[in-house]
C-alpha positions as CSV (number, residue, x, y, z in Angstrom):
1,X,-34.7,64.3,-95.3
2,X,-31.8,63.7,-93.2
3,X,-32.4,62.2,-89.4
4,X,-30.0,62.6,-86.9
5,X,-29.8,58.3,-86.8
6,X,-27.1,57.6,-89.4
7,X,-27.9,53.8,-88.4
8,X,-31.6,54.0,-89.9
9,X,-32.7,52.3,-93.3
10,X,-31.3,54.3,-96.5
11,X,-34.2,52.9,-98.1
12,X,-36.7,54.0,-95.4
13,X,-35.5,57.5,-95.5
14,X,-35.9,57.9,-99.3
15,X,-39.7,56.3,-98.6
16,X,-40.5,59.5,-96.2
17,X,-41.5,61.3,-99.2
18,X,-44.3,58.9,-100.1
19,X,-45.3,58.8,-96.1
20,X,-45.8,62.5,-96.3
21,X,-48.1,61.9,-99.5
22,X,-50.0,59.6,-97.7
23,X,-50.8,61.1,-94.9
24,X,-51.5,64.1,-96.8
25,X,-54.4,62.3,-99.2
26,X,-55.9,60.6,-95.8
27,X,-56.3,64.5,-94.0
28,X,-57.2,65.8,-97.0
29,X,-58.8,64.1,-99.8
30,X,-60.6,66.7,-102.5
31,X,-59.6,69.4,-100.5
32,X,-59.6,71.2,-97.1
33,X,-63.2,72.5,-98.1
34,X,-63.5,74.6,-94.4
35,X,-60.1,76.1,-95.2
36,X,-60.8,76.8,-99.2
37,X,-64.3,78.2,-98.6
38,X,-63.2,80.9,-95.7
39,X,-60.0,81.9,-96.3
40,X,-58.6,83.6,-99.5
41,X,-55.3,81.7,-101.0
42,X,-53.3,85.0,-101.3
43,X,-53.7,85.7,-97.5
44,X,-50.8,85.7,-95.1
45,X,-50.4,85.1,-91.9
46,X,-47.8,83.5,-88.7
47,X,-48.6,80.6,-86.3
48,X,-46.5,79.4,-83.9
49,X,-46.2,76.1,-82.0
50,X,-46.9,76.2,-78.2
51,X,-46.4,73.7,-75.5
52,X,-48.7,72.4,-73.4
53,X,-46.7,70.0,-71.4
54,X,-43.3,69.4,-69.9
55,X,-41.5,66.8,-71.8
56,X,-39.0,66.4,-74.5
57,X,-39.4,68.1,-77.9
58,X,-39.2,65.7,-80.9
59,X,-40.2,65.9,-84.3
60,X,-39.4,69.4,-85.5
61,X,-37.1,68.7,-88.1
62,X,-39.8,66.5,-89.8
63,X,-42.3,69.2,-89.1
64,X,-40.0,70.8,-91.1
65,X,-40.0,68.8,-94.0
66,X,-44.0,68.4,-94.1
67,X,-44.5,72.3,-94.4
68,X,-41.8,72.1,-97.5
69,X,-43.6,69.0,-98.6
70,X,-47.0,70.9,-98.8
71,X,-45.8,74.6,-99.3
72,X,-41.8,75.3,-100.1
73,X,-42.8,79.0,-99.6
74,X,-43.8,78.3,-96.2
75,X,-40.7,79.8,-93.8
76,X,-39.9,78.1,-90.3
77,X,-38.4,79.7,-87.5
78,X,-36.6,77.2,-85.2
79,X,-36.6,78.5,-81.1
80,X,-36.0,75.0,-80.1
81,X,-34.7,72.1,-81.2
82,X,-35.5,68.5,-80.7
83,X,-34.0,66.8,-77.5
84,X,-34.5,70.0,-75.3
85,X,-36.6,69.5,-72.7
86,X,-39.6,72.1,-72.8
87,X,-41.9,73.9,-70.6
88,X,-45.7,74.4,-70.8
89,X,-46.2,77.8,-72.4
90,X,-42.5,77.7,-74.4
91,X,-42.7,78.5,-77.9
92,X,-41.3,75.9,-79.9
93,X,-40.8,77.3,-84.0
94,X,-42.8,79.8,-85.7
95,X,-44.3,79.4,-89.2
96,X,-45.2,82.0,-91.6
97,X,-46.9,82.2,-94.9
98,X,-50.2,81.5,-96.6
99,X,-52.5,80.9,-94.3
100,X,-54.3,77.8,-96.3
101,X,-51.1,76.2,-96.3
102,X,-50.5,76.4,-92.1
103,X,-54.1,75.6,-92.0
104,X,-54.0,72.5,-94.1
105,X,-51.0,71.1,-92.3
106,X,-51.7,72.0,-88.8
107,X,-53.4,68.8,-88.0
108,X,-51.0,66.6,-89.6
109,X,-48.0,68.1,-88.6
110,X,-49.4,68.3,-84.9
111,X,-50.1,64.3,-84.7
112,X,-46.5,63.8,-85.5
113,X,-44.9,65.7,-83.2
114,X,-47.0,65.0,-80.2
115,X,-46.6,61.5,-81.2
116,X,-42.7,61.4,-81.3
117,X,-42.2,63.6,-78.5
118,X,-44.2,61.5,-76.2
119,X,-41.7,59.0,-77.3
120,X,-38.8,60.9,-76.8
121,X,-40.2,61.9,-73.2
122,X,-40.9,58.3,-71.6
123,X,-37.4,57.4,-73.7
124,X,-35.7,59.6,-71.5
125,X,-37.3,59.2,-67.8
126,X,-35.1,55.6,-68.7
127,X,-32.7,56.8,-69.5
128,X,-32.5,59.3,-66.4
129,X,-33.4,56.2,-63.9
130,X,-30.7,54.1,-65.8
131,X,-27.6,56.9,-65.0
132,X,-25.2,55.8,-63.0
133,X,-25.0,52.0,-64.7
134,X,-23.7,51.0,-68.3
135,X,-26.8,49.5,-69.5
136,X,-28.5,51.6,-72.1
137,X,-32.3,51.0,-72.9
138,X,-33.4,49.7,-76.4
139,X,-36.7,50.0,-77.9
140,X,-38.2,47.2,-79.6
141,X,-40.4,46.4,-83.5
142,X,-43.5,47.6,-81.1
143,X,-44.0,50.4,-83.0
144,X,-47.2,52.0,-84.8
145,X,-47.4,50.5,-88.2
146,X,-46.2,53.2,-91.0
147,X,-44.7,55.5,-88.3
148,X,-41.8,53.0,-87.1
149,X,-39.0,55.6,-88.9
150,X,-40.3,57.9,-86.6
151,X,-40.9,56.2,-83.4
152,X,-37.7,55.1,-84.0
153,X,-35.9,58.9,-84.5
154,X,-38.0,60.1,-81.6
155,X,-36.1,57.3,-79.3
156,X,-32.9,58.2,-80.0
157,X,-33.7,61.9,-79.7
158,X,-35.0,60.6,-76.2
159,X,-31.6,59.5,-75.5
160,X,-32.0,55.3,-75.9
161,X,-31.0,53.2,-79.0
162,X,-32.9,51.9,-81.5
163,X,-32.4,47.7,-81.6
164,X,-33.2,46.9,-85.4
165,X,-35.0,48.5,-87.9
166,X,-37.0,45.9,-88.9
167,X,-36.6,42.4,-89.7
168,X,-33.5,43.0,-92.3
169,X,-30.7,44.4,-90.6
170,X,-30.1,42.0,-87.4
171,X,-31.0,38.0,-87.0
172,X,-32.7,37.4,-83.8
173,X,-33.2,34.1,-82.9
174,X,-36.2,33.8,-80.3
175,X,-38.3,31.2,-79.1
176,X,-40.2,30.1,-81.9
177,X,-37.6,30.3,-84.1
178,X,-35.4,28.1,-82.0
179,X,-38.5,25.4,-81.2
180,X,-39.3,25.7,-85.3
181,X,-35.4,24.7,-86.2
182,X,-35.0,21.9,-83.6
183,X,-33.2,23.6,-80.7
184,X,-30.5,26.6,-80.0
185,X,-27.8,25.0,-81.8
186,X,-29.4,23.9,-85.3
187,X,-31.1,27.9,-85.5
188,X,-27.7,29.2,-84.7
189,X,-25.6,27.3,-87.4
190,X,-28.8,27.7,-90.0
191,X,-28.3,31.7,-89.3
192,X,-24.4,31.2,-90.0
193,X,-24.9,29.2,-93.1
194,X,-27.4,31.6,-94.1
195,X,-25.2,34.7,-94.2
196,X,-22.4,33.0,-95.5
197,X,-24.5,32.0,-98.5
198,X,-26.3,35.1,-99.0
199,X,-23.3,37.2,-98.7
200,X,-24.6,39.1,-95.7
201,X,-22.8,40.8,-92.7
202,X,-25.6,40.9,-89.9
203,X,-25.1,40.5,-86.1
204,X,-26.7,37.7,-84.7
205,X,-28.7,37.6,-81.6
206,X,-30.4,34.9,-79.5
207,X,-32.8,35.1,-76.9
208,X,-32.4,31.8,-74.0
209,X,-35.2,31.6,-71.8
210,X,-33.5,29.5,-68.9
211,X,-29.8,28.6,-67.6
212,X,-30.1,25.3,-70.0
213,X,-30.6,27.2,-73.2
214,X,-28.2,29.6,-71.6
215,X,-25.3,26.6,-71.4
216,X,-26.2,25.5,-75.3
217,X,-25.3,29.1,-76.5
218,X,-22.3,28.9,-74.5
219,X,-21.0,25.8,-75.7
220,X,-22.2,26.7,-79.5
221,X,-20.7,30.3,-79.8
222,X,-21.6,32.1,-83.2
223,X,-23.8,35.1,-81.8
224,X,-23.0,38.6,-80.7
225,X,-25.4,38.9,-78.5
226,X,-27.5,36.9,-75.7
227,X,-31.3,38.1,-74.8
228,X,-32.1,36.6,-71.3
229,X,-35.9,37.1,-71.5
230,X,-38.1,36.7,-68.4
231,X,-35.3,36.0,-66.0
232,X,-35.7,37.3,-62.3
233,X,-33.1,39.6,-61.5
234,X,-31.7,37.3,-59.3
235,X,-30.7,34.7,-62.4
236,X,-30.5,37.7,-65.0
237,X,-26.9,38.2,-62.4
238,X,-26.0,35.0,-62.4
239,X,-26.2,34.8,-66.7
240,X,-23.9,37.6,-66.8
241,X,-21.5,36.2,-65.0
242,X,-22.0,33.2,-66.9
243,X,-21.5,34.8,-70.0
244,X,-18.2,37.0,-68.2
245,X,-18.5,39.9,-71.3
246,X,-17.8,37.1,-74.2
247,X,-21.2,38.4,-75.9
248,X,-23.0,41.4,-75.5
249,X,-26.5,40.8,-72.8
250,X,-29.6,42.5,-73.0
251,X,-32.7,41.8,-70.9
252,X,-36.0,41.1,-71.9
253,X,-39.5,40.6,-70.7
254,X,-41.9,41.6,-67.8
255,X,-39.2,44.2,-66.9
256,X,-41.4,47.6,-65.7
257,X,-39.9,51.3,-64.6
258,X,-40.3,49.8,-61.3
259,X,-37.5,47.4,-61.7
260,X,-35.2,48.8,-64.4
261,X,-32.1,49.7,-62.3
262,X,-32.5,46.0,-60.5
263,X,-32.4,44.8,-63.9
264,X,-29.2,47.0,-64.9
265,X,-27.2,47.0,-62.2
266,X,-26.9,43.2,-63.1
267,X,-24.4,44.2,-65.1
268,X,-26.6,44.1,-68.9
269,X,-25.2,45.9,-71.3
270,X,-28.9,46.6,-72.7
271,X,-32.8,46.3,-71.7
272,X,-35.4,46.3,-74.4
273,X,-38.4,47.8,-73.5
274,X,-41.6,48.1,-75.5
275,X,-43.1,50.2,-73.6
276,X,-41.3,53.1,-75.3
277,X,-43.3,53.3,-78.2
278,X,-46.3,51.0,-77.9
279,X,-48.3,52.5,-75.1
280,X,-46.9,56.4,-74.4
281,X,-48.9,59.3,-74.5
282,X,-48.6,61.9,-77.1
283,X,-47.2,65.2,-75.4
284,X,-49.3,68.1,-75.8
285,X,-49.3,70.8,-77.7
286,X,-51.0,73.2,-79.8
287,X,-50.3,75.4,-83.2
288,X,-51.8,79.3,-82.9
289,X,-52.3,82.0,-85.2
290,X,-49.9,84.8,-83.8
């Protein structure tokens, strides 16, 4: 399936076929024995998807691809498309065709997009409190293991930007990483050797946790980016300027909704925030026979 992230894993996109079987096997094992034993598999019928709660829509183009997964006869009718922000009582897509097969994905095609547009919704209230500033909020690896991909799409639908992937497609140097090589200067050089030697063209970042470590990157260079993590927003303005634009800056830790434009109007060009996919609510919604 195609996302609308070009940046996300090549490889992790051609997996979302074996997600789908997955998640299909743990719903339905033998078979959907309440579905089979009521309903005959030549009937026909239309349900449509209905919103329960204002937010922002996300996950109907996967929706998508789990009816064709299951049923390539099934027929979708888009009325709204992910990123629009919706309305109790709107009326989201329509599907139509055997009733066995709506029946059978209902549940599994409901967790997902409850789940990613409950992501996309607390992604954009930042987004919303960060306008007028040029920092841009980043989610983090916090993410529900086997649905990351998603989490992930939902996010950017949301409005943010996605950080890495997972561990392959960015170095980030944080604080155990730095203790484990023997300080800020020995992880950065390891991490440059490293790609040299493997051939690899990956953006390195480093998290400093006081003004110290802060000098030590400084006077090291190497990186493309500086995470100030758990600085007040007193110091995280005083780092910037420190750092005068020559890497990127992104803040880190202990940072709440509360305290996000403080944060940004320090001048960051980023602020990472778990929060955005390891502790939202799923939006709800519901899937009716018409």
């Amino acid at each position: 399936m195609k996302f609308n992230n070009s940046e996300l894993n090549p490889q992790m996109t051609n997996d979302f076929e074996q997600l789908i079987s997955l998640w299909f096997a743990e719903d339905i094992g033998d078979g959907d024995h309440t579905t089979l034993s009521c309903i005959p598999a030549t009937a026909l019928g239309k349900s449509q998807l209905i919103i329960k709660e204002d937010g922002v829509l996300a996950g109907v183009e996967v929706a998508r691809e789990v009816f064709k997964a299951f049923d390539p006869e099934l027929k979708m009718t888009v009325l709204i498309n992910d990123g629009a922000e919706v309305k109790v009582g709107d009326v989201a897509f329509v599907a139509e065709g055997k009733i066995q097969s709506l029946l059978q994905t209902e549940r599994l095609m409901l967790n997902i997009m409850q789940r990613m547009s409950g992501v996309a919704t607390r992604t954009r209230e930042y987004v919303k409190a960060l306008e007028g500033t040029k920092t841009r909020v980043l989610d983090t690896r916090k993410t529900t293991p086997g649905l990351r991909l998603l989490e992930k799409e939902a996010v950017k639908i949301g409005g943010g930007v996605n950080h890495r992937i997972g561990l392959y497609d960015m170095i980030l140097l944080k604080d155990n990483h730095v203790d484990f090589a023997g300080g800020i200067a020995q992880a950065i050089q390891r991490s440059k050797a490293y790609l040299k030697e493997k051939g690899k063209d990956l953006k390195i970042e480093i998290e400093v946790r006081n003004f110290d470590e802060l000098a030590q990157v400084m006077a090291e260079g190497g990186v493309n980016r500086i995470m100030l993590d758990n600085f007040t927003p007193e110091d995280t303005r005083k780092a910037v300027e420190i750092i005068g634009g020559k890497y990127e800056t992104e803040s880190s830790g202990g940072i709440t909704f509360a305290t996000l434009k403080e944060y940004a109007e320090c001048g960051v060009d980023y602020i990472s925030v778990g929060a955005l996919t390891h502790s939202v609510k799923s939006l709800d919604m519901s899937f009716k026979a018409v």
